[in-house]
C-alpha positions in Angstrom: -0.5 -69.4 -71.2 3.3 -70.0 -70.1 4.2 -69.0 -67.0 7.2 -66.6 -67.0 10.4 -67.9 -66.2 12.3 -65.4 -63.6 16.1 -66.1 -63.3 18.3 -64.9 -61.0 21.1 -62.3 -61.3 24.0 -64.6 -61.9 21.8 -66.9 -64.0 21.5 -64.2 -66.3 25.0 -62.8 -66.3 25.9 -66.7 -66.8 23.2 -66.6 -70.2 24.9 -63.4 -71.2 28.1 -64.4 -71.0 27.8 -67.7 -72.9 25.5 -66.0 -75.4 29.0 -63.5 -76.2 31.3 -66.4 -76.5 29.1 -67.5 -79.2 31.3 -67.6 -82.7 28.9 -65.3 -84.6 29.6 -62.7 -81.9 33.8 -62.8 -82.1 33.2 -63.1 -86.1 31.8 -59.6 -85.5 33.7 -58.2 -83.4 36.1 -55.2 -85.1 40.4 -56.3 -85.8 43.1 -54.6 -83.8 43.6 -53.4 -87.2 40.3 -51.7 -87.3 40.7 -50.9 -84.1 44.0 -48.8 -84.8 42.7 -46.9 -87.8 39.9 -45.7 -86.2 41.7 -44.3 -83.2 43.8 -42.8 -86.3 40.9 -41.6 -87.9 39.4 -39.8 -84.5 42.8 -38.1 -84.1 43.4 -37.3 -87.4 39.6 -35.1 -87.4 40.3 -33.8 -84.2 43.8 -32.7 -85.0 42.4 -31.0 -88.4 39.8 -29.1 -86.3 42.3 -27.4 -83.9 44.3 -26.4 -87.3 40.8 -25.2 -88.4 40.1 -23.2 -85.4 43.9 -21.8 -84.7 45.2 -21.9 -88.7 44.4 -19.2 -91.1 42.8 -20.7 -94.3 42.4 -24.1 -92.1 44.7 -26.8 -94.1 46.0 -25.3 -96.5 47.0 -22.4 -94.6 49.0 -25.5 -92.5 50.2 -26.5 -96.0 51.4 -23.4 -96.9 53.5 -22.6 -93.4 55.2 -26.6 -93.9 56.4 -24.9 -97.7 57.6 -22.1 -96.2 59.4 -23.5 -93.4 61.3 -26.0 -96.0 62.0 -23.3 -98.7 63.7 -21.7 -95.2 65.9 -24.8 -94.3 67.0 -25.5 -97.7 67.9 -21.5 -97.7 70.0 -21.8 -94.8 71.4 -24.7 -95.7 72.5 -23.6 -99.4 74.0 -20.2 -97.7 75.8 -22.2 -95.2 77.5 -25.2 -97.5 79.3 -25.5 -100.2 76.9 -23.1 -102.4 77.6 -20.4 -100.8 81.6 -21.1 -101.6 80.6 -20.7 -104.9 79.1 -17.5 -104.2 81.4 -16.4 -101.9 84.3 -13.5 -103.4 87.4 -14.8 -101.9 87.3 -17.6 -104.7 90.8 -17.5 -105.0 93.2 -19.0 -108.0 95.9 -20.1 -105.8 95.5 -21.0 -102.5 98.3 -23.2 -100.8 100.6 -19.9 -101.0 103.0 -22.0 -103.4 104.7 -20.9 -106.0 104.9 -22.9 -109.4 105.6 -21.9 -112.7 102.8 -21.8 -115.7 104.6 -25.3 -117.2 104.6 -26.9 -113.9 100.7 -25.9 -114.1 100.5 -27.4 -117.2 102.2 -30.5 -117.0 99.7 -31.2 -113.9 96.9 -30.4 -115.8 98.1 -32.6 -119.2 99.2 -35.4 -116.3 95.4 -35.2 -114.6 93.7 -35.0 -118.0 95.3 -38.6 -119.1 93.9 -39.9 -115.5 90.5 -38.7 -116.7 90.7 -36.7 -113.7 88.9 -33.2 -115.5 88.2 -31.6 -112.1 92.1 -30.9 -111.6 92.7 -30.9 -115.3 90.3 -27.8 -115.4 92.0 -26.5 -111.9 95.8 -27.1 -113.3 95.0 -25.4 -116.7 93.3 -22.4 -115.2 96.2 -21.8 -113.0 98.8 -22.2 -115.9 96.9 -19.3 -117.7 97.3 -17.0 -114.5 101.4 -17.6 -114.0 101.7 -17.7 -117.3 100.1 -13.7 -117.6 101.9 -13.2 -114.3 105.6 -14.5 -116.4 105.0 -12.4 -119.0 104.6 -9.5 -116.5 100.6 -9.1 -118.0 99.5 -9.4 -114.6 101.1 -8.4 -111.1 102.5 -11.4 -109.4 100.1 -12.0 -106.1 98.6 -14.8 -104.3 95.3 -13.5 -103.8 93.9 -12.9 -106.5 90.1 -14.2 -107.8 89.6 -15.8 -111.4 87.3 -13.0 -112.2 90.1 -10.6 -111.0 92.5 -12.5 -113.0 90.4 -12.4 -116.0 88.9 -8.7 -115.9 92.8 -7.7 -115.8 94.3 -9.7 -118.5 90.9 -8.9 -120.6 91.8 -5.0 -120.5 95.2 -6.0 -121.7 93.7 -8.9 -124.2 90.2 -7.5 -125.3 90.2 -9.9 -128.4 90.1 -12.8 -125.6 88.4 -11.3 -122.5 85.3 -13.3 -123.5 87.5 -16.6 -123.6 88.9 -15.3 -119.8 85.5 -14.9 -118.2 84.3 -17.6 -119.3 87.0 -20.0 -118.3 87.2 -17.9 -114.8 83.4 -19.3 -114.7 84.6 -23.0 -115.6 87.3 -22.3 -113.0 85.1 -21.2 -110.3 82.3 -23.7 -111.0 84.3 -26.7 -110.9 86.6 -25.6 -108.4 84.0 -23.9 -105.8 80.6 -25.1 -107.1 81.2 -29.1 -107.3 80.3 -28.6 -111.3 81.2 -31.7 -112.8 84.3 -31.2 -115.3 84.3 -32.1 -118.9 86.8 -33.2 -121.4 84.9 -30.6 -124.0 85.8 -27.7 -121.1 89.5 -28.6 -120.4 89.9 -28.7 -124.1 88.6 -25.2 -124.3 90.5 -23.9 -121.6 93.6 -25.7 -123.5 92.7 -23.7 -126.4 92.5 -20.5 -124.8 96.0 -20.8 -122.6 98.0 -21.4 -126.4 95.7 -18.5 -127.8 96.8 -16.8 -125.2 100.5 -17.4 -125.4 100.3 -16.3 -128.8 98.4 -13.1 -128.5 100.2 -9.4 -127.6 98.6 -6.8 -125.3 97.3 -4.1 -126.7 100.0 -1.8 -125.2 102.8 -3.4 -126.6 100.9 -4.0 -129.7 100.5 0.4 -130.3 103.9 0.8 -129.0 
């Protein structure tokens, strides 16, 4: 029989020690990669069992309150910029207080249409119809006045074209308030209605 061979305390710490440096031990040992994603992983279960515990309907409750809280910002943020402009009732026709007359309108409008510039074009032809129903005395003469105000007025006076009105107050307020892109198809339109509308007589005058 072999007689058992006793070492001592640091002998054996010594035999451990060079038995770990051995390469089939560090081959084994896990990546700081592997490393990472299981202290992910063991955050990750323990954070989804404190939503389970303190969440109704566990994570998809927690799903459900991140939707909401979203549809909220985006709320407040569409009621505080420049949607709510467009929703806003002091959209007004004319607002630098000055005072030009229906051709000057239209000359800008012909002027930005050449540019390719259909935002103003839009904005100058709009504007032309107003002074021009304001000229003719079809509508009272005031700065503050709202392309849907504008329109319902001349419509009563101009039912044959009140559609035509409203609908080019929408362009108006659209492009002008809403950030709508403009189209060459919509200033022509509104072209349209402003010599239509030069054309046509109130009804008043028309029975009297």
């Amino acid at each position: 029989m072999d007689i058992p061979v006793v070492i001592g305390r640091d002998d054996a710490r010594r035999a451990a020690q060079e038995e770990l440096t051995d390469q089939r031990y560090q081959a084994a040992k896990p990546s700081w990669f592997d490393e990472a994603l299981r202290w992910l992983a063991e955050r990750l279960g323990e954070f989804l069992g404190n939503v389970q515990s303190v969440v109704p309907g566990g994570v998809f409750g927690l799903v459900a309150i991140v939707v909401i809280l979203v549809a909220a910002v985006v709320a407040v943020r569409v009621r505080s910029g420049k949607i709510r402009r467009a929703a806003r009732g002091d959209r007004l026709v004319f607002e630098d207080g000055r005072t030009r007359s229906a051709a000057e309108h239209r000359k800008s409008a012909v002027d930005a249409a050449g540019r390719g510039d259909f935002a103003n074009a839009v904005r100058e032809r709009f504007r032309a119809i107003v002074r021009s129903l304001e000229e003719r005395a079809l509508l009272e003469e005031r700065s503050g006045r709202t392309a849907d105000e504008a329109a319902a007025d001349a419509g009563r006076l101009l039912p044959e074209l009140a559609a035509g009105l409203y609908q080019g107050a929408r362009l108006f307020d659209d492009v002008h308030y809403g950030d709508r892109t403009a189209t060459e198809a919509g200033y022509r339109e509104l072209t349209e209605l402003d010599q239509r509308i030069q054309k046509a007589k109130p009804v008043a005058m028309a029975a009297g």
